[in-house]
Residue frames as a rotation matrix with the C-alpha (Angstrom) as fourth column:
UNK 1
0.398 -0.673 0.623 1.65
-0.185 -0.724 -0.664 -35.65
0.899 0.149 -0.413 -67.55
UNK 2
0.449 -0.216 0.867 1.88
-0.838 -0.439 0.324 -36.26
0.311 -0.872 -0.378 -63.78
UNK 3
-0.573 -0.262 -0.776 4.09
0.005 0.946 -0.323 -39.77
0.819 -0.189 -0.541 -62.61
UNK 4
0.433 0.880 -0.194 1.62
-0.347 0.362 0.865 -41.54
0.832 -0.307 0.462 -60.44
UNK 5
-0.099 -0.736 -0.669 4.47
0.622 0.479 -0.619 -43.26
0.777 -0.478 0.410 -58.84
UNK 6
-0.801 -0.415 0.433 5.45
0.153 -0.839 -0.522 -39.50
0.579 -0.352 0.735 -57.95
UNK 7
-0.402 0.567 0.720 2.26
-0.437 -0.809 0.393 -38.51
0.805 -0.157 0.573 -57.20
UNK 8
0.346 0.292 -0.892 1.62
0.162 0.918 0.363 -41.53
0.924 -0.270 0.270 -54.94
UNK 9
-0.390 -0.835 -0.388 4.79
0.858 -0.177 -0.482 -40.96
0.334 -0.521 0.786 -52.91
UNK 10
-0.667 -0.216 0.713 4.16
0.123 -0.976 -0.181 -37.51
0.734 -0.033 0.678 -53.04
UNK 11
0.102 0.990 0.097 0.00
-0.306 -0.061 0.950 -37.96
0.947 -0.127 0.297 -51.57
UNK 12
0.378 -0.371 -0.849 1.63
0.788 0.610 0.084 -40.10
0.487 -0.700 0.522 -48.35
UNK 13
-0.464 -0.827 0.318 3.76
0.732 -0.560 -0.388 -37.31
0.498 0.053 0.865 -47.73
UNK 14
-0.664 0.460 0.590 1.20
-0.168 -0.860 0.482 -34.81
0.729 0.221 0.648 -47.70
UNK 15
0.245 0.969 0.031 -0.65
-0.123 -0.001 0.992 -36.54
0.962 -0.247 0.119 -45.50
UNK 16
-0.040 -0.950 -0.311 2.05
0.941 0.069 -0.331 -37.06
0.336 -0.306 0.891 -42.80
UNK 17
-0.807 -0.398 0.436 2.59
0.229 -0.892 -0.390 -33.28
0.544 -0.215 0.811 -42.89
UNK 18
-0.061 0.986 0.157 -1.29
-0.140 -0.164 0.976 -33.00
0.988 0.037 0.148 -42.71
UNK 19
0.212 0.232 -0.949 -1.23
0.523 0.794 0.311 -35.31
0.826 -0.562 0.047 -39.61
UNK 20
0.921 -0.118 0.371 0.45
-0.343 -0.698 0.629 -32.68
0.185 -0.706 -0.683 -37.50
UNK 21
0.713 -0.654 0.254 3.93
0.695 0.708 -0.126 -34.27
-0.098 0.266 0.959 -38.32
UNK 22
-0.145 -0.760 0.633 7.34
0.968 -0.242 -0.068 -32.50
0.204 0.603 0.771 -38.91
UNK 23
0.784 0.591 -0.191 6.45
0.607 -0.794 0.033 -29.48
-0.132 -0.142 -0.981 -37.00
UNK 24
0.391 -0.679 -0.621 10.20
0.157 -0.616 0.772 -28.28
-0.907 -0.399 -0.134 -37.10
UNK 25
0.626 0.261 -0.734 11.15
-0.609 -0.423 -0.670 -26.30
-0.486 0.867 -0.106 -40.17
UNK 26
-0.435 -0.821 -0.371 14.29
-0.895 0.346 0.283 -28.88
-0.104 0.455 -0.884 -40.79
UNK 27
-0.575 0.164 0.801 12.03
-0.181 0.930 -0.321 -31.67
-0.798 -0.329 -0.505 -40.60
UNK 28
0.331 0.812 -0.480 9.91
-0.189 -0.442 -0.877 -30.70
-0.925 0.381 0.007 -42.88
UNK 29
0.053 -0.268 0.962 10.43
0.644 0.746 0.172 -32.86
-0.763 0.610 0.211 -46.52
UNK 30
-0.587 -0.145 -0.796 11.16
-0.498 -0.711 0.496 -30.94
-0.638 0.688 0.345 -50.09
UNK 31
0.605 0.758 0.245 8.09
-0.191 0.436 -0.879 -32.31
-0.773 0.485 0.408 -52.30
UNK 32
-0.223 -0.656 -0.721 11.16
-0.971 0.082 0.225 -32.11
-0.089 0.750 -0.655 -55.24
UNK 33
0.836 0.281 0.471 10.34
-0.008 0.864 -0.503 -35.71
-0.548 0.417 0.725 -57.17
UNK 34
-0.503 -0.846 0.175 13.78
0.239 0.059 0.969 -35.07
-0.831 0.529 0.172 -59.37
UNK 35
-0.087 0.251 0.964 11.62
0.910 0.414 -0.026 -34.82
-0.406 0.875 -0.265 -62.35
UNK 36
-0.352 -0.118 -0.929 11.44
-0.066 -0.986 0.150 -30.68
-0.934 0.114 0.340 -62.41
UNK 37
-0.819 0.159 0.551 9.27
0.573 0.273 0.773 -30.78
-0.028 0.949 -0.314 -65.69
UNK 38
-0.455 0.856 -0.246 6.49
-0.204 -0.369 -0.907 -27.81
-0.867 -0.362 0.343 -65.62
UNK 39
-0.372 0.759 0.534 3.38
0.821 0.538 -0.192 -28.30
-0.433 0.366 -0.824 -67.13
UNK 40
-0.907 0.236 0.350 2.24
-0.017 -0.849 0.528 -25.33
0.421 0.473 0.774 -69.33
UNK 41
0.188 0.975 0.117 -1.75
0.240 -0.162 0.957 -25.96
0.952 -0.152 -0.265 -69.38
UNK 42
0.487 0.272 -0.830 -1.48
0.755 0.347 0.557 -26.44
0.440 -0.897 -0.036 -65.21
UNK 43
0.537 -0.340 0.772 1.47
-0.566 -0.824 0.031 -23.95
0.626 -0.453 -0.634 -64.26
UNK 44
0.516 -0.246 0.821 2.75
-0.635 0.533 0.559 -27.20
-0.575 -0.809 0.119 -61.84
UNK 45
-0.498 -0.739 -0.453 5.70
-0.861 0.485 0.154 -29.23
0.106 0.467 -0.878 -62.10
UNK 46
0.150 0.408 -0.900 4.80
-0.331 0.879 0.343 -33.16
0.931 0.247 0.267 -63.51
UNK 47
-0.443 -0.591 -0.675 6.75
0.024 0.744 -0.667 -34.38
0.896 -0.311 -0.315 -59.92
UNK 48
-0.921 -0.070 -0.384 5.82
0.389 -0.248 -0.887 -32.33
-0.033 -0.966 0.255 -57.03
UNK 49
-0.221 0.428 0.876 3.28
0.796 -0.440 0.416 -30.19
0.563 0.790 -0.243 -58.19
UNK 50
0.254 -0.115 -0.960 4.38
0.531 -0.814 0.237 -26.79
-0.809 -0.570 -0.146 -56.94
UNK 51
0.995 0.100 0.028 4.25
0.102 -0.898 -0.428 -23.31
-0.018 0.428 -0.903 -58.60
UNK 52
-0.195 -0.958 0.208 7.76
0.671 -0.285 -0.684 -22.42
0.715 0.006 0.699 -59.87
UNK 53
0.445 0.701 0.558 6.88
-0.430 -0.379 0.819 -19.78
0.785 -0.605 0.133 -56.82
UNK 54
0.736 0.229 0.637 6.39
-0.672 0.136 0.728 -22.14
0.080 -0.964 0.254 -54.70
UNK 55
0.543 -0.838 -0.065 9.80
0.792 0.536 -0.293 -24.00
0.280 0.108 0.954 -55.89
UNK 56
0.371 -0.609 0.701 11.49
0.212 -0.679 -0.702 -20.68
0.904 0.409 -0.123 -55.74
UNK 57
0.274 -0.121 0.954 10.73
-0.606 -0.792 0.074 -19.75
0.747 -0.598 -0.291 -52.22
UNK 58
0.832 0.245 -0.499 11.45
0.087 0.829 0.552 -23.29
0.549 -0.502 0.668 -50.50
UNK 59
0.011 -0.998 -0.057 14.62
0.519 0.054 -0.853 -22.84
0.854 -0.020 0.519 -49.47
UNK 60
-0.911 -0.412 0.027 14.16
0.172 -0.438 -0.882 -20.13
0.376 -0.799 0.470 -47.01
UNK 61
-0.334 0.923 0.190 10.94
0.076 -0.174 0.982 -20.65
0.940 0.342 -0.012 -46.43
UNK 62
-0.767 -0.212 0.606 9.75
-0.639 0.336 -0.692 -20.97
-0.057 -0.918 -0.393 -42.65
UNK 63
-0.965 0.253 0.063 7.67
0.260 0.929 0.264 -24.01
0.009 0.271 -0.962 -41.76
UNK 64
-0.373 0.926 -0.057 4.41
-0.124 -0.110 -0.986 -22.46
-0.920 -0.360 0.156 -42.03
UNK 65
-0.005 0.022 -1.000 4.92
-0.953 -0.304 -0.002 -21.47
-0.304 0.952 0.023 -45.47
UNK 66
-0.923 -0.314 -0.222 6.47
-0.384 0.773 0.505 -25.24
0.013 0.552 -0.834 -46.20
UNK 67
-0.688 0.671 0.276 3.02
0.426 0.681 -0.595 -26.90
-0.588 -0.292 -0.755 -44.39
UNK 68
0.156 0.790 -0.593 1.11
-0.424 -0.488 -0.763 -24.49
-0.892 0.371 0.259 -46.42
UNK 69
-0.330 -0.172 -0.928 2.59
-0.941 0.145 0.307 -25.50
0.081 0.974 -0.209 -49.91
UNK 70
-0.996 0.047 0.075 2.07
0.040 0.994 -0.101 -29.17
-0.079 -0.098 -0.992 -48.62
UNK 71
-0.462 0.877 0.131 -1.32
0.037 0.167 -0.985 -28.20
-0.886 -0.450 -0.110 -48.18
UNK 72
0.150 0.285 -0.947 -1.71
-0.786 -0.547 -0.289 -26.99
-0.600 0.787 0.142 -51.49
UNK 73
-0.743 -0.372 -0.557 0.39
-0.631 0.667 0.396 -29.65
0.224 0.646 -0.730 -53.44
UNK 74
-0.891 0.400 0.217 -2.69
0.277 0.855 -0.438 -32.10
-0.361 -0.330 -0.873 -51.39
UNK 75
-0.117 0.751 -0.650 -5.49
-0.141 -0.660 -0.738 -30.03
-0.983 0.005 0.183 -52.55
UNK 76
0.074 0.070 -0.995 -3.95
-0.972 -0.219 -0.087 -30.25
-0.224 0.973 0.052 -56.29
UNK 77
-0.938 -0.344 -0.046 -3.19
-0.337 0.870 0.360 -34.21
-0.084 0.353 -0.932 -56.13
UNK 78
-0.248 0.869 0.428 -7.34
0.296 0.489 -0.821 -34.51
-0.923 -0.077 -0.378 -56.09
UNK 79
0.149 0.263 -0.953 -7.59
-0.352 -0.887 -0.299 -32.03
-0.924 0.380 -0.040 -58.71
UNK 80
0.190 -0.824 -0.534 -5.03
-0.968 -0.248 0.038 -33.74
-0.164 0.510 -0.845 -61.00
UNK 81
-0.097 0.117 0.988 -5.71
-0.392 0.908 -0.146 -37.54
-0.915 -0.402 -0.042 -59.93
UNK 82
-0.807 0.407 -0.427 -6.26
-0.067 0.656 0.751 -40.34
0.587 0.635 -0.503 -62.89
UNK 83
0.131 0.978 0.164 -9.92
-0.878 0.037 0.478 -41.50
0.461 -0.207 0.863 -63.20
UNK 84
0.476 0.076 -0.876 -8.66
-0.114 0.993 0.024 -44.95
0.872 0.089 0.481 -62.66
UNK 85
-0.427 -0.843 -0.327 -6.02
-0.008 0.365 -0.931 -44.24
0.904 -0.395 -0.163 -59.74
């Protein structure tokens, strides 16, 4: 279900933010992949994986909130991983 590609891209990202990166709230990347496709079983979109939530509130979020979802989305890319990738 999840694009590796995406999820690749996405895992870099996450780690970046992790790093203590992007501390300002404009700096601070939309996980959006274009692919907006939720997953029933999971509750997480195939691209980004973020809670519709945690799509909803992005916009005005402030940047704790964003680094938090990042944290999360980095938490679920282990969760969610191919055996093989």
């Amino acid at each position: 279900m999840f694009n590796q590609k995406a999820m690749m891209f996405i895992a870099a990202s996450a780690s970046t933010i992790r790093a203590g990166g992007l501390k300002d709230v404009q700096n601070i990347p939309s996980p959006c992949m274009s692919v907006c496709q939720m997953d029933e079983a999971t509750g997480l979109c195939g691209g980004c994986l973020r809670t519709l939530d945690e799509i909803g509130n992005w916009g005005q979020a402030a940047a704790a909130y964003k680094r938090q979802v990042w944290r999360n989305i980095e938490a679920r890319l282990v969760l969610h991983q191919e055996p093989n990738a």
